[in-house]
C-alpha positions in Angstrom: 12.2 -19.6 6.1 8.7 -19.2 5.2 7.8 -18.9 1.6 4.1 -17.5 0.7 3.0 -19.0 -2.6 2.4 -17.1 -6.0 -0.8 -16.9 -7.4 -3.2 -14.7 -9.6 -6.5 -13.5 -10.6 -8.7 -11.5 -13.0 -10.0 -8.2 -13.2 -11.0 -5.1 -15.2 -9.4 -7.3 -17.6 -6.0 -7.4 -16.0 -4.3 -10.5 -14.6 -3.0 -9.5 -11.6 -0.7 -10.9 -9.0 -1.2 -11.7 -5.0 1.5 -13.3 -2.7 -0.6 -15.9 -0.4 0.8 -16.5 2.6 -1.3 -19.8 3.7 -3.6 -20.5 7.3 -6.7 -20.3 5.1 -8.6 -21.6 8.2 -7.5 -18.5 10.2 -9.5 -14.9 9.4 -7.9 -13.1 6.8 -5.5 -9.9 7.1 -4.9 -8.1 3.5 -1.6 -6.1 2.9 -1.6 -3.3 0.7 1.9 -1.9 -0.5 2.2 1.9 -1.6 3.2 3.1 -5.1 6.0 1.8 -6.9 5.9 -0.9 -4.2 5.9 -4.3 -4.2 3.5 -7.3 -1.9 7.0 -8.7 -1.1 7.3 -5.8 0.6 5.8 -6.7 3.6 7.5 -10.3 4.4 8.5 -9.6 7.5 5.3 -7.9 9.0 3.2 -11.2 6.9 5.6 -14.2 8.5 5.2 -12.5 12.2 1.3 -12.5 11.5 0.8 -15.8 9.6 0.4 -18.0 12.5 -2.8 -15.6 13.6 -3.9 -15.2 10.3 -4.9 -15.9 6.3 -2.0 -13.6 5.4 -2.8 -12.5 1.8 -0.3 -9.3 0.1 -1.8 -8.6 -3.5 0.9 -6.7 -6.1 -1.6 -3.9 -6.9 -2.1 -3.2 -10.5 1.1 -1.9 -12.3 3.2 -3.0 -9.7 4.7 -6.2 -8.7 4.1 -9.3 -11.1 1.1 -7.8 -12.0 -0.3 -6.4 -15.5 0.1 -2.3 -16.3 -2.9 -1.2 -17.2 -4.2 -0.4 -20.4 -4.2 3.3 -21.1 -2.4 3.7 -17.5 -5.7 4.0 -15.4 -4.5 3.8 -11.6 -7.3 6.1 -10.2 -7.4 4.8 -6.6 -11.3 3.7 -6.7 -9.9 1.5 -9.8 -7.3 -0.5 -7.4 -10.4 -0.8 -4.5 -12.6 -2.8 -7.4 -9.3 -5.1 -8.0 -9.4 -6.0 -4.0 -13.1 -7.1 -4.6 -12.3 -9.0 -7.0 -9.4 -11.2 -4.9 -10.2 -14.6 -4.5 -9.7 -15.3 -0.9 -11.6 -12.3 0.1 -14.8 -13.8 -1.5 -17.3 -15.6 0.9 -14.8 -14.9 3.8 -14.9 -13.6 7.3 -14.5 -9.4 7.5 -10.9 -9.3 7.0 -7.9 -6.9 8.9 -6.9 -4.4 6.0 -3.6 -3.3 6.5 -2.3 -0.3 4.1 0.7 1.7 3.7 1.1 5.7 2.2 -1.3 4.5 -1.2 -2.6 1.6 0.1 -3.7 3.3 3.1 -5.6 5.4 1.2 -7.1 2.7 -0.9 -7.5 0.9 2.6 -9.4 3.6 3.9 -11.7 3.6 0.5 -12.4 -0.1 0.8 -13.0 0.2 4.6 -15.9 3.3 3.8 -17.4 1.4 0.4 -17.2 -1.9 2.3 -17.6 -1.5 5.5 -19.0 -4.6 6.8 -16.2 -6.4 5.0 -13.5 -4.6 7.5 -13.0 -6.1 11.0 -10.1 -3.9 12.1 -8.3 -1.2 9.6 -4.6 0.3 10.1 -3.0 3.0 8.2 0.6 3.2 8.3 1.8 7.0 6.9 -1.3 7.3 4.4 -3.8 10.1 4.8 -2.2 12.0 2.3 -5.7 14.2 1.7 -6.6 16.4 3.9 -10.5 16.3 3.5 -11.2 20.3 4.5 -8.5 21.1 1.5 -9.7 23.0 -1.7 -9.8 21.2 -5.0 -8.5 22.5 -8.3 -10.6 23.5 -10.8 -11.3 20.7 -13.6 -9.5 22.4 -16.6 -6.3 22.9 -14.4 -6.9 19.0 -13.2 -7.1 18.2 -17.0 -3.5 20.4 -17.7 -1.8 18.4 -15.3 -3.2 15.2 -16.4 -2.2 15.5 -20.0 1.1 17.5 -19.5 2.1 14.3 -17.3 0.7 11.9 -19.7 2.7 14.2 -22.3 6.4 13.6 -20.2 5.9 10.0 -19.9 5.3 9.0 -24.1 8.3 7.4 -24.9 10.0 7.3 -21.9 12.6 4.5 -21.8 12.7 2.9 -18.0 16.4 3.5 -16.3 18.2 0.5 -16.4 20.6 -0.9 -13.9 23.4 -3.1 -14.2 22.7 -5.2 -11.5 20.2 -6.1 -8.3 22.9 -4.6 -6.1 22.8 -1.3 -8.2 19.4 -0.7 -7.8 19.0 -1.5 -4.2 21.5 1.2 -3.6 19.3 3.3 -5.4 16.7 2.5 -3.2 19.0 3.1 -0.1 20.2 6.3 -1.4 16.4 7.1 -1.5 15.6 5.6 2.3 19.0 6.4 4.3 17.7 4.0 6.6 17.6 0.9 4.6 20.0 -1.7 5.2 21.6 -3.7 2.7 19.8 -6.8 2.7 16.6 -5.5 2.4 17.3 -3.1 -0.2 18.5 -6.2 -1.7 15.1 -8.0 -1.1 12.5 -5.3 -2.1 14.9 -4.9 -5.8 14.7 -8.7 -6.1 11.3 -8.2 -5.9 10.7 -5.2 -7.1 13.0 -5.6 -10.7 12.9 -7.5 -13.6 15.5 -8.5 -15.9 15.6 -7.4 -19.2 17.1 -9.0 -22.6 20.5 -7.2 -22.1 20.9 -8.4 -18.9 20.7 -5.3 -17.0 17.2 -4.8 -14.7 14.4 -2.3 -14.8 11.5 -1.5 -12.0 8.8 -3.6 -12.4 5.9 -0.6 -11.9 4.3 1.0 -14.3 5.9 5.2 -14.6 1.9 5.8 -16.0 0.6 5.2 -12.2 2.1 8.5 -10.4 -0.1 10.3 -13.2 -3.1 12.1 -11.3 -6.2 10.9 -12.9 -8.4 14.1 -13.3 -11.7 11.9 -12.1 -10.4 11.3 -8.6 -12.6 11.8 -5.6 -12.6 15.6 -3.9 -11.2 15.6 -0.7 -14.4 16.0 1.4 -15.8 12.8 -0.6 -12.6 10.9 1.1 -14.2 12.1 4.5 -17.3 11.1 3.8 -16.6 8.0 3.0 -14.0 7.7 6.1 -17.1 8.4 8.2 -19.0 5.4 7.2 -15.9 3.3 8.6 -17.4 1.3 11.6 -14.7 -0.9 12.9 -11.6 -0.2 14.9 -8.7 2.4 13.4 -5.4 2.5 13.9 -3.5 5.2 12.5 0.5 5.3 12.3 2.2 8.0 11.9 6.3 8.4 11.1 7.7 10.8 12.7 9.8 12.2 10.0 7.6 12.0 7.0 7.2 14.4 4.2 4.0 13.9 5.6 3.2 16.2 8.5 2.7 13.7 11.6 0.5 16.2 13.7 -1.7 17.5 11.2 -2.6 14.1 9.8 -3.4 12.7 12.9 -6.2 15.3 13.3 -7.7 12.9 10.6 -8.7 10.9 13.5 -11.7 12.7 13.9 -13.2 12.1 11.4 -13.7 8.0 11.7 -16.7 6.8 14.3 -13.4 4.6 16.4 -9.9 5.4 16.0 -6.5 6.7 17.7 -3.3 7.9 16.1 0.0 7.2 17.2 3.0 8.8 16.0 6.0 6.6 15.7 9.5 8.6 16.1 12.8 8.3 14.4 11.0 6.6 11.1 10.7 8.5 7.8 7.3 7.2 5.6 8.4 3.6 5.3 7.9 3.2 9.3 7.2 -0.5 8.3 11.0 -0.8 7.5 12.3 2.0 9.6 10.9 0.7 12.7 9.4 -2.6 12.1 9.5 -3.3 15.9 7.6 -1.0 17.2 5.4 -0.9 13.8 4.7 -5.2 14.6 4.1 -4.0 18.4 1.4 -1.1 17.7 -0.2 -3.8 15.3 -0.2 -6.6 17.6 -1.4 -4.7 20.4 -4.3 -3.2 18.2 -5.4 -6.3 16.9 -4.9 -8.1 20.5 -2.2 -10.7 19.7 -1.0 -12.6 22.3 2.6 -12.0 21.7 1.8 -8.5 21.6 0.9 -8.3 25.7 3.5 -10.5 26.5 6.1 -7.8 25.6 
């Protein structure tokens, strides 16, 4: 089976982590994994596109293999200046960004800063703003920050026994997982530590709201200066509300929603058929029409 090959790179004075999947010949297609998520997380969804494209699935910062950040700083404009700063990207043809719950929404940032740089965009289960919503005022913003910050000093990381233990954490979590890939996202999604037992490999610091985050009409702004193609997936038994986000759509110059039933937010894994079919289809894939 198909291996991609570990590498990394620098920025914002992190060294971070990408998983490159090879066919640097072939345009490129970036993968962007949610929080507390992992680019191994995409394996199957990278080997069934590899033959059409430069596959490329980057561990986002705190996550994966690579570095936490210093002082915990995830705002989601920081993890859109990492993806400029990834090495295949540079001098390369507008790439097919692909981006799951967070990374769809750091997708959908990179797509509106960058928008030359984007030949086709999909979303799967990540318009978690709802641009016409009402922001909090600052000084409630800055409670939550520092009350969050104030819960996670000192906070020692659970610790499993075993891989097998925390994938069925992860299935108790996602009913729908099966065993061997609750196996494969812990394997990659763990590490060991010096008493043997295994911890999660992303940083707690990066489910802290940042109070400097864009306001949710800035997110539509910037959605509007999106120019290519859209797809935007929808599970059909999401915390998110499937209906109400895909009235999102109308607020990019080119897309369509679809909503994808009997999957709960990780549609990728819950469905991956039908999630590999919408994909190929949108991004015209031979194997895709032969169906």
């Amino acid at each position: 089976m198909q291996q991609p090959q570990s590498r990394f790179f620098q920025s914002h004075g992190l060294r971070l982590h990408y998983w490159d999947w090879g066919n640097a010949a072939a345009p490129p297609l970036l993968l962007i994994h949610g929080g507390k998520d992992h680019g191994r997380s995409w394996d199957l969804l990278a080997r069934a596109l590899q033959p059409h494209f430069h596959v490329i699935a980057p561990d986002l910062r705190g996550h994966g293999d690579s570095d936490w950040a210093r002082g915990g700083s995830y705002a989601l404009p920081e993890y859109v200046y990492d993806l400029t700063r990834l090495p295949p990207l540079a001098d390369a043809p507008p790439a097919t960004v692909i981006g799951h719950s967070m990374g769809g929404m750091i997708a959908m940032l990179y797509a509106g800063t960058f928008p030359e740089r984007v030949e086709r965009l999909v979303v799967l289960d990540g318009v978690t703003v709802r641009p016409d919503a009402q922001m909090a005022p600052a000084h409630e913003r800055m409670t939550r920050w520092l009350g969050q910050l104030d819960r996670l000093e000192g906070r020692e990381p659970r610790h499993y026994p075993t891989i097998d233990d925390a994938a069925a954490q992860m299935r108790a979590h996602n009913k729908r997982l099966g065993h061997e890939l609750s196996l494969h996202l812990a394997t990659h999604g763990a590490r060991r530590n010096d008493d043997g037992s295994y911890s999660w490999k992303f940083d707690p610091y990066q489910r802290v709201t940042a109070p400097h985050r864009l306001a949710p009409s800035e997110y539509a702004d910037l959605w509007a200066r999106i120019t290519c193609p859209a797809l935007l997936l929808f599970a059909g038994e999401s915390f998110i509300d499937p209906a109400e986000a895909a009235a999102a759509s109308r607020y990019f110059k080119n897309a369509r929603s679809e909503i994808v039933s009997d999957a709960g937010h990780w549609l990728q894994h819950d469905r991956p058929d039908e999630v590999l079919r919408l994909i190929g289809e949108f991004v015209e894939l031979p194997f895709a029409s032969s169906n």
